[in-house]
C-alpha positions in Angstrom: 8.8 -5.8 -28.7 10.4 -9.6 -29.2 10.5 -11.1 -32.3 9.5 -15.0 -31.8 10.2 -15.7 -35.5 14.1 -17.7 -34.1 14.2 -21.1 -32.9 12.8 -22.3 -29.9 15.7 -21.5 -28.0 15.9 -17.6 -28.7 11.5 -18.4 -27.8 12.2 -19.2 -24.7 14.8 -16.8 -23.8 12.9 -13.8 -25.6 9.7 -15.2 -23.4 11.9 -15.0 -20.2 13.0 -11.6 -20.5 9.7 -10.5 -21.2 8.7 -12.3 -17.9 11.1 -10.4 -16.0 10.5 -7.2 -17.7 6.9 -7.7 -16.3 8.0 -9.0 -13.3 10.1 -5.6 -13.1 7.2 -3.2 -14.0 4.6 -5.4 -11.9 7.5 -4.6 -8.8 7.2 -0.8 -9.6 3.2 -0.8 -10.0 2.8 -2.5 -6.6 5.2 0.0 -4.9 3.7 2.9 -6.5 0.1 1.5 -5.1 1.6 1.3 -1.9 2.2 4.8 -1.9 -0.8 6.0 -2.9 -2.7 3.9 0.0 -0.3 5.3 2.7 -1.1 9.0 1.2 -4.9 8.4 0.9 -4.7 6.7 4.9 -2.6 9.9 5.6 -5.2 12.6 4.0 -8.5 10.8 5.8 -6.4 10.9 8.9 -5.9 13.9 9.0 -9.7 14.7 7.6 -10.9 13.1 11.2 -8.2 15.1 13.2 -9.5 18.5 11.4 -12.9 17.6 11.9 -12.4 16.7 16.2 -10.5 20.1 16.3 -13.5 21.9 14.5 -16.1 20.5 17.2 -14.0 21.3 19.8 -13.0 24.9 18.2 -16.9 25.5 17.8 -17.5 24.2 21.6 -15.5 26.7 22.6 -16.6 29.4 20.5 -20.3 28.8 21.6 -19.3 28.5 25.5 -17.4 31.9 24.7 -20.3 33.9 23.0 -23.3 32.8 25.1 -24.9 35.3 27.4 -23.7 35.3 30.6 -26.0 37.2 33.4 -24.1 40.0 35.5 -23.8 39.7 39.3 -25.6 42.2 40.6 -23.8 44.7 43.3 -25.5 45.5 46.9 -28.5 47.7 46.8 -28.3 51.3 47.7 
């Protein structure tokens, strides 16, 4: 990538752009990390949401289907 065969001023500037090409790419791999945190946080987030409205869907379901006992009319 840089040639460090020059004198030790073309060193030092050759090592400094490679420091803030680094710098630049460290920058973008941090970011990029950030991102897929917030998106991971996001999906388990929503996991526990789904999973409160499934116990509360199933609640209701089971309230709905269990056997209820007719009233019973006046005797004739």
């Amino acid at each position: 990538m840089f040639d460090l065969a020059g004198g030790p001023e073309d060193k030092l500037a050759q090592q400094r752009a490679l420091i803030q090409v680094l710098q630049i790419e460290e920058r973008r791999m941090v970011t990029e990390n950030a991102a897929l945190l917030k998106r991971i946080l996001d999906a388990e987030a929503e996991v526990e949401r789904q999973k409160r409205l499934n116990a509360c869907l199933i609640t209701k379901r089971d309230r709905a289907m269990k056997p209820m006992p007719l009233p019973r009319g006046p005797k004739s």
